[in-house]
C-alpha positions in Angstrom: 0.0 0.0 0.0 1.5 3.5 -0.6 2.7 5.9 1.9 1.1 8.9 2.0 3.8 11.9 1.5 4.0 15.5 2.7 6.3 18.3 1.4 5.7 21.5 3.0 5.0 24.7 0.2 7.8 26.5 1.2 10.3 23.8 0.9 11.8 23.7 -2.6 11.0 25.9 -5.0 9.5 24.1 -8.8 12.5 25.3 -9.9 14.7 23.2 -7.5 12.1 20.6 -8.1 12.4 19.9 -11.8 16.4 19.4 -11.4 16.1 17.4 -8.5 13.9 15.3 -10.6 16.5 15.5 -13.9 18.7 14.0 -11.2 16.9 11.2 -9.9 18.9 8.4 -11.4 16.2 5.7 -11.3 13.3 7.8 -12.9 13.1 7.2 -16.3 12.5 10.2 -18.9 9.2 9.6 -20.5 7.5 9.6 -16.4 10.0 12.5 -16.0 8.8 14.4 -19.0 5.1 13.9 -17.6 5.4 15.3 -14.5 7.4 18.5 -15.6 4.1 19.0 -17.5 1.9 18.7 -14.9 3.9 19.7 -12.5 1.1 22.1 -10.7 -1.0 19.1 -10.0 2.2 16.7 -8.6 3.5 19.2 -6.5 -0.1 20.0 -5.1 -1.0 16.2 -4.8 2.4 15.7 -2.6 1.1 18.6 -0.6 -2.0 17.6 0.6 0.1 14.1 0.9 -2.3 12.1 -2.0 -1.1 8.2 -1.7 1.2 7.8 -4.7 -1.7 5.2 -6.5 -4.1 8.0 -6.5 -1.6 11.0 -7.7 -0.3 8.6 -10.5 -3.8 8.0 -11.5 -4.5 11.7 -12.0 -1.3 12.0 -13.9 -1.6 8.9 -15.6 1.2 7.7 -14.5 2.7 4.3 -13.1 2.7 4.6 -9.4 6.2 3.4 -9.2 8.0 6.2 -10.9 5.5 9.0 -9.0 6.7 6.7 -5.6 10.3 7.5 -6.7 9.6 11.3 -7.4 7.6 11.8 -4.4 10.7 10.4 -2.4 12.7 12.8 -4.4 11.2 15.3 -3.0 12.2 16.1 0.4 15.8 16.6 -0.4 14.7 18.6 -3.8 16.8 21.8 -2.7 19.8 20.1 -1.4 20.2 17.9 -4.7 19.6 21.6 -6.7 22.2 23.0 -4.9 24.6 20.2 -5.5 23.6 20.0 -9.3 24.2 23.7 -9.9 27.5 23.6 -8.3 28.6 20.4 -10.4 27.6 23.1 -13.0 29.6 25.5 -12.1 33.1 23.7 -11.9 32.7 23.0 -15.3 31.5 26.7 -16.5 28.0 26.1 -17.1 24.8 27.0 -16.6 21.2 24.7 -15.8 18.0 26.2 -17.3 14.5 24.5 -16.6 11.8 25.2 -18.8 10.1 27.6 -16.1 13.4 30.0 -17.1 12.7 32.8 -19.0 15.8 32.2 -21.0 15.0 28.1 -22.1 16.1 27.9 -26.1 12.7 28.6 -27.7 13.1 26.1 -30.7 12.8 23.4 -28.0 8.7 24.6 -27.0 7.7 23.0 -30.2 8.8 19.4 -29.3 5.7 16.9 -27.8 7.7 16.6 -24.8 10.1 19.3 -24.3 13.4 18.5 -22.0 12.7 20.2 -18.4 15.7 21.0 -18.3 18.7 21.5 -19.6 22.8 21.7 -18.9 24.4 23.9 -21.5 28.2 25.2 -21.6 28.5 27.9 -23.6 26.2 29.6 -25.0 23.3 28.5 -28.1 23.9 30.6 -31.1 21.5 33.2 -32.4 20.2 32.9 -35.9 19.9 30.5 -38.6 21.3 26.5 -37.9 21.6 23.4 -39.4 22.2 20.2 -38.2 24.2 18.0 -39.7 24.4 14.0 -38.8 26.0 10.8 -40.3 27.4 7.6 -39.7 30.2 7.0 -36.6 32.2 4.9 -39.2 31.9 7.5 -41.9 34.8 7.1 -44.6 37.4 9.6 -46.0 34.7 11.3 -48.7 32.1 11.5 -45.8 34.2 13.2 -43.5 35.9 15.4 -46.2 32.3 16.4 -47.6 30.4 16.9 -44.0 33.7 19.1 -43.3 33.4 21.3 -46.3 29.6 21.5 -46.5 29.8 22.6 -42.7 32.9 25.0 -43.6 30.9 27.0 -45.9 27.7 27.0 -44.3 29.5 28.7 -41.4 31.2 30.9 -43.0 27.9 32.3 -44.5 26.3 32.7 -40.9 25.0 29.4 -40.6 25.3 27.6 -37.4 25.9 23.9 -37.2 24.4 21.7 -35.0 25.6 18.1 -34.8 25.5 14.6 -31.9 29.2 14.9 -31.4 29.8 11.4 -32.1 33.0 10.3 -34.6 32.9 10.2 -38.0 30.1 12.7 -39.3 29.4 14.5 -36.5 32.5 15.6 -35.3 33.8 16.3 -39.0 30.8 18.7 -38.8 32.0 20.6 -36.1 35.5 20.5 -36.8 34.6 22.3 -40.2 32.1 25.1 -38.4 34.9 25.7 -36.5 37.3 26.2 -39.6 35.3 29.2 -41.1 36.2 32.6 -39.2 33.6 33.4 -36.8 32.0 30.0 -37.5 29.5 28.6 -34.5 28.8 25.2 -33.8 26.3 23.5 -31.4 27.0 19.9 -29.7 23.9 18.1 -28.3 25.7 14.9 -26.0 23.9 11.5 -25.1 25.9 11.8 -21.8 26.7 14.2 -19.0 28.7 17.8 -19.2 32.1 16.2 -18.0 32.2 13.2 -19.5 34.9 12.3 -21.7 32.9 10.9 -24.4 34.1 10.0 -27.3 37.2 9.4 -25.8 39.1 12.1 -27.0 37.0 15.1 -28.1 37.6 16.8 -25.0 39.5 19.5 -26.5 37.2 19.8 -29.4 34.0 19.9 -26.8 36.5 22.9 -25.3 36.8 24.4 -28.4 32.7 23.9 -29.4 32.0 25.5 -26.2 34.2 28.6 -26.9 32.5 28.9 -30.1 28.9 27.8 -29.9 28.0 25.5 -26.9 27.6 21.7 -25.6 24.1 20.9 -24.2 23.0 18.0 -22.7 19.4 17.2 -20.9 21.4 14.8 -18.3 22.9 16.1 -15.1 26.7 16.5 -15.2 28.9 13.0 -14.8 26.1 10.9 -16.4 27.7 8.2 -18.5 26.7 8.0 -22.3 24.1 4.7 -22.4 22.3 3.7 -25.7 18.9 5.0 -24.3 19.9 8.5 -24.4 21.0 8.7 -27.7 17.3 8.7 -29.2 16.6 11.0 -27.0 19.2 13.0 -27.7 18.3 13.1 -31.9 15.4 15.2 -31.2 17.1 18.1 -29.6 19.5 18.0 -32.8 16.2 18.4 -35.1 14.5 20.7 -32.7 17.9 23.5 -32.5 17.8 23.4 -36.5 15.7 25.0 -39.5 16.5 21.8 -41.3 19.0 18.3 -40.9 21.2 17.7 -43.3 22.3 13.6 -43.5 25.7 13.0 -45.3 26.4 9.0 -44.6 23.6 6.9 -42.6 23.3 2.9 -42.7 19.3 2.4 -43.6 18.6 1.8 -39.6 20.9 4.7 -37.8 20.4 7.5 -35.6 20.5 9.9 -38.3 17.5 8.9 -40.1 15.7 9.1 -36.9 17.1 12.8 -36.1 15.3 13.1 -40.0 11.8 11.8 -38.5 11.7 13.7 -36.0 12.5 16.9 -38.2 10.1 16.2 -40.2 7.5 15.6 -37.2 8.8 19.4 -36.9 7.8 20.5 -40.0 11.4 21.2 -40.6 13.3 20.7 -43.7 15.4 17.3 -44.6 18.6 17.6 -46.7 21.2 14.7 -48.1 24.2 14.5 -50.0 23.7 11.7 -52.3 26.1 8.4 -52.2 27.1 5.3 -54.6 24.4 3.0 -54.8 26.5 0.2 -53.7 27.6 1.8 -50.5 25.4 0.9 -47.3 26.1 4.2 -45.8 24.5 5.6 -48.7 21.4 4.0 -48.3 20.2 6.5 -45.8 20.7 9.3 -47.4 19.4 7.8 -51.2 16.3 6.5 -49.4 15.5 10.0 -48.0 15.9 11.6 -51.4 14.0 9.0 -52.6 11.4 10.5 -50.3 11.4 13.8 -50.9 14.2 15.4 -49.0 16.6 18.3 -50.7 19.2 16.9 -52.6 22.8 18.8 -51.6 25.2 19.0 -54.0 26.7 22.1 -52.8 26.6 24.9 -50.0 24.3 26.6 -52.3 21.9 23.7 -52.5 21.3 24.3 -48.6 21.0 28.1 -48.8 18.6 28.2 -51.4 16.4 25.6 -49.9 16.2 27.3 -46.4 17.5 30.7 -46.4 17.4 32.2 -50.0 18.1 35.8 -48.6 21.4 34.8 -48.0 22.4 33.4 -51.2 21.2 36.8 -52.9 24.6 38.8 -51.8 26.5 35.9 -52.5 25.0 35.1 -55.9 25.4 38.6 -57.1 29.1 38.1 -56.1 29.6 35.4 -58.6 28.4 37.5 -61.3 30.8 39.9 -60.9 33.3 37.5 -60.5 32.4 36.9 -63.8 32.6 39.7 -65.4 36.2 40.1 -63.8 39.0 37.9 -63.6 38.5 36.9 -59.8 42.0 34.6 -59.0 44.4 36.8 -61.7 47.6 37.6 -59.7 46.7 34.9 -56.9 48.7 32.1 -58.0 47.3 28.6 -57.1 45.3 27.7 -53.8 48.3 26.2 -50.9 48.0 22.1 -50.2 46.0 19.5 -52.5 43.6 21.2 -54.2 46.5 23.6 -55.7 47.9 20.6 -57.0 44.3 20.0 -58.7 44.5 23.7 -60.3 47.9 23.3 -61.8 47.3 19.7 -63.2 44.0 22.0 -64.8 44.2 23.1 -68.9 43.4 26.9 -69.0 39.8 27.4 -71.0 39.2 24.2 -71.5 36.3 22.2 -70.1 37.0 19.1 -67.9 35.2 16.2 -66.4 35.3 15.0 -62.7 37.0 11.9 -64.0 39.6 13.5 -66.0 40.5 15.7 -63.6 41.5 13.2 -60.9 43.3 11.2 -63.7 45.3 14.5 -64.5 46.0 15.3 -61.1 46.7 11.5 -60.0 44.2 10.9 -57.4 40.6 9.1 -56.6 37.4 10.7 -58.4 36.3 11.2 -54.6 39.1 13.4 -53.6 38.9 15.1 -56.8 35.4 16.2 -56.8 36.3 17.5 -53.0 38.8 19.5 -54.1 36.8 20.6 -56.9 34.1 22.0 -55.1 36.6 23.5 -52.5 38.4 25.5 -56.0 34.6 26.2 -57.1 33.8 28.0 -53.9 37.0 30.1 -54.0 36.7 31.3 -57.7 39.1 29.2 -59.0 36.8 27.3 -61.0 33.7 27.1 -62.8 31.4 24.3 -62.8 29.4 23.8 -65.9 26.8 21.4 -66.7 27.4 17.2 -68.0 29.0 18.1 -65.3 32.3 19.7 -66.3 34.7 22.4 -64.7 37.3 25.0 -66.1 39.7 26.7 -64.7 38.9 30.5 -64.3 41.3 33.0 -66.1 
């Protein structure tokens, strides 16, 4: 039979309440999420000491987990204090959905986290998230690197799982492009060296953008949290952008639950024989915005800032853009000598002129196209700008 429970008014404040309850390690999420919401009504029911059966019924709830919060309860402020402090040694901050300054893009989600441990600080402006496979290969890494480069440098901040491969390619490219901003959304703890690793890149992240978790500081990464994790990646964008994802993987669930959003799915296309391409081809099979190019993302979600840049290239056009610069430093210089002047070019050629895979060519293609070295024409075909 349940205990009745008392917790006197004055005792914790909601506030100290919700994080005492993020804290609880033995209450699950989805009962965690459901009493945030109806938080009012479980904190009045504890009050007037309701038996946990009868409280779980109104919330419809499981009485176990409302037994566990009710127990929670009593030493609500204490555990506050401790988690606010566990904050603090690591320079961060814990914001509960009852602050007025909880991200705003997170209201939208069915059950919005209650709260939240961020270090740093979330990036005004447009994002985009982009996600991929853990064992990404060389052209994944190279391409979610570049695409996330560029995006940056045009204002776009990138939001990614900070998991290898994809993810952290992502935001080691963000953090390439001057000024660029990143956002890291964990499956584990502030603290928590996971991957082992990318500490100094969560450092740098954080500097530039910031990590965010909705799990209290030292919390291990377990495979439960990752799902829940995907949505805040969706929910911090405008759109997600997939590069490499098996046909079951994280990613494409990060992609359902953008589109539960009404947000915006991108993907690079891959080879038809590659598994990690089968993500990606089955959501353009779907309907999601194929991305070729940097500009391929700008003009599906923010075409106002392709106009300056657009009207760029047309000058660039009418004037010789790279006269007196030489050739680009490192690989992709290489790829611009090995280059007949006026002459068109395939992909293909290319890499057999320069000595190197189609892959890498095609990389360091579009890295010469985006600096007005080249040109790319249609079939398709580049030459080399005068």
């Amino acid at each position: 039979m349940s205990r009745p429970h008392q917790l006197r008014p004055s005792s914790s404040s909601p506030r100290e309440v919700l994080i005492a309850l993020a804290a609880a390690p033995t209450l699950g999420r989805p009962p965690f999420y459901r009493l945030a919401e109806e938080l009012p009504l479980f904190l009045a029911g504890a009050a007037e000491g309701a038996p946990a059966a009868l409280l779980a019924a109104r919330l419809g709830l499981p009485p176990a987990p409302v037994e566990t919060a009710l127990a929670a309860l009593p030493a609500a402020a204490a555990v506050a204090r401790r988690e606010l402090a566990r904050a603090a040694k690591l320079d961060a901050a814990v914001m509960t959905r009852l602050d007025a300054d909880y991200p705003p893009a997170l209201l939208p989600l069915a059950l919005a986290p209650p709260v939240l441990w961020l270090r740093g600080a979330l990036p005004a402006g447009p994002a985009l998230a982009v996600v991929g496979s853990r064992r990404a290969d060389p052209y994944g890494k190279e391409t979610a690197e570049l695409l996330a480069r560029e995006l940056a440098a045009a204002g776009v901040a990138i939001v990614s799982g900070f998991a290898r491969g994809i993810d952290a390619a992502a935001h080691r490219g963000a953090l390439a492009a001057p000024g660029g901003r990143t956002v890291a959304v964990l499956g584990c703890g502030l603290g928590v060296d996971y991957p082992r690793g990318h500490r100094r890149l969560g450092d740098e992240v954080a500097a530039r953008g910031a990590l965010v978790s909705e799990f209290p500081c030292g919390w291990s990464a377990l495979a439960r949290h990752f799902p829940i994790r995907n949505r805040l990646i969706a929910a911090l964008s405008a759109g997600t952008l997939v590069v490499e994802a098996a046909a079951r993987s994280g990613s494409l669930v990060t992609a359902r639950h953008a589109l539960e959003l009404g947000r915006d799915v991108l993907a690079v296309p891959g080879r038809i024989f590659d598994e990690k391409a089968l993500g990606p081809n089955s959501l353009l099979r779907d309907g999601a915005v194929l991305v070729r190019h940097p500009r391929d993302v700008l003009e599906a979600l923010w075409p106002e800032m392709l106009a300056p840049r657009a009207r760029d290239a047309g000058a660039a056009e009418d004037a010789p853009a790279t006269s007196g610069r030489g050739v680009p430093p490192g690989p992709a210089g290489e790829l611009l000598a090995a280059l007949p002047p006026a002459t068109e070019v395939a992909p293909e050629e290319a890499a057999a002129r320069a000595r190197r895979p189609v892959a890498q060519a095609l990389a360091e293609l579009l890295e010469l196209e985006l600096g007005g070295w080249v040109r790319r024409l249609p079939g398709p075909a580049y030459v080399r700008v005068p």
